[in-house]
N, C-alpha and C positions, 0 to 999 in steps of 0.2 A: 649557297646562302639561303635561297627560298626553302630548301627540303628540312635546311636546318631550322629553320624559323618553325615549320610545320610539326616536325618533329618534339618542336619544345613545345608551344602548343597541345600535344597532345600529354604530353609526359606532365605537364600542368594540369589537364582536365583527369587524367588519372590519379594524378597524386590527391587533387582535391577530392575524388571520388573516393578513393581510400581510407583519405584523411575522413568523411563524415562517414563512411560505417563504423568506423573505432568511434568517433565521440558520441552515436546512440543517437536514439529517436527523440523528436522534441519531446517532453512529456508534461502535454497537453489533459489530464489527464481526470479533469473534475465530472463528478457524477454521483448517480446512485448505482450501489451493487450491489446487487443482489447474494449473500455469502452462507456459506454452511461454517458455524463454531464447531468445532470438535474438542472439547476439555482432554489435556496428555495428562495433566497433576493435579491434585487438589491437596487442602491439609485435611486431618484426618476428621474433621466436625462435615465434611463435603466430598469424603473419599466415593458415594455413590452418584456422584457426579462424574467422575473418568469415564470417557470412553463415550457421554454421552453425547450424542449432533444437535447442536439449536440452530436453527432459519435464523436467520436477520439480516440485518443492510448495513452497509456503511457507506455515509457520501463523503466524498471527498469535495473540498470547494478550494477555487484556486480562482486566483484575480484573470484576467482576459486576457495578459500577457505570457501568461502559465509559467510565471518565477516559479521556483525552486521551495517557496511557503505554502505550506496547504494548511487547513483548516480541515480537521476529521471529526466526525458524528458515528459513534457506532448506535445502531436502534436494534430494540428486538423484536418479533416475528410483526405484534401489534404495531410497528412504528414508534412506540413510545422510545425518550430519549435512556440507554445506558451509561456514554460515557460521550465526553468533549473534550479538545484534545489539540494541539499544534503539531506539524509537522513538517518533513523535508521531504521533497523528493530531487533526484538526480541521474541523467540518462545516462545507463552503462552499457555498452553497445547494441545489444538489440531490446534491451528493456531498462522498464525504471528502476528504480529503488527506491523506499521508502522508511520512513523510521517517524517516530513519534512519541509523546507522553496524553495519557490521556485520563481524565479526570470522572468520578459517576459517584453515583447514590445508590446503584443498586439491590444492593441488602439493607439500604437504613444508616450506612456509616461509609465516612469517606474511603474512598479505593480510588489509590494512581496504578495502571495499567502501562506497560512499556510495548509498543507495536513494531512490527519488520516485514520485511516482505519483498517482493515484485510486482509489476504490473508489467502486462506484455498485451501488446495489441496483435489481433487478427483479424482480418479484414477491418472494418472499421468500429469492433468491441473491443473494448481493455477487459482485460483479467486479469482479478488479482489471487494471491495465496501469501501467505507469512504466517506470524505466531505470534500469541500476545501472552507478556509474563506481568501478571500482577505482582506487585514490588510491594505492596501496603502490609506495613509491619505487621504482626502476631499483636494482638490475636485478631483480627481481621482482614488475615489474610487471604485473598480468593485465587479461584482456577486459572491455571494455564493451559495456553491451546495451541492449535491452527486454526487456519482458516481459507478459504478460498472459493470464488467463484466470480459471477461477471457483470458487467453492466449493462444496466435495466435502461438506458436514457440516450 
């Protein structure tokens, strides 16, 4: 009776141990990050744009509970604001995920921007990388890219 008691006991503290590596790390995940753009596409008025790398940041903010809502700011190299922006994130076993719409002025006319990606912590920095496809109809339509790097904070 007592070995089987012990025995379930453990088969409990296993299972629950198992059970949280599948459902992922909290993701806790607001900051600034320090990130590299790399443009993959452009239309053909900004085709000498491909291929190029721009510095910039993007913070993430998230309430102190770290729901699953984030608030995203991409800035460029100066800090000055690009693009504002809502979004999700959600743990998938050893990282986040993320997605977003995000809103800017940056050439002088509106541009919505669609965001993706991961964030994966190491020691105690997040890193992110994903890709952002400007959706803003013709003729003002801007670069698509990647992106990735780490947090500054």
């Amino acid at each position: 009776m007592r070995r089987g008691m012990i025995l379930g006991i453990i088969l409990l503290f296993l299972l629950s141990f198992i059970s949280s590596l599948w459902a992922g790390p909290f993701c806790c995940v607001a900051g600034k990050y320090r990130v590299s753009f790399k443009n993959t596409w452009a239309p053909p008025p900004l085709q000498d744009e491909v291929g190029k790398v721009h510095p910039g940041y993007i913070i993430i903010r998230q309430n102190s509970q770290c729901d699953k809502s984030i608030g995203i700011i991409v800035l460029d190299k100066e800090q000055n604001v690009l693009f504002k922006g809502k979004g999700t994130v959600i743990p998938v076993r050893y990282k986040c995920l993320f997605k977003g719409s995000l809103y800017g002025n940056p050439e002088g006319y509106p541009e919505k921007v669609e965001v993706k990606g991961e964030l994966t912590k190491q020691g105690s920095i997040w890193y992110i990388k994903g890709k952002y496809d400007n959706v803003t109809p013709p003729p003002h339509e801007g670069v698509d890219g990647v992106f990735t790097g780490g947090q500054t904070n």
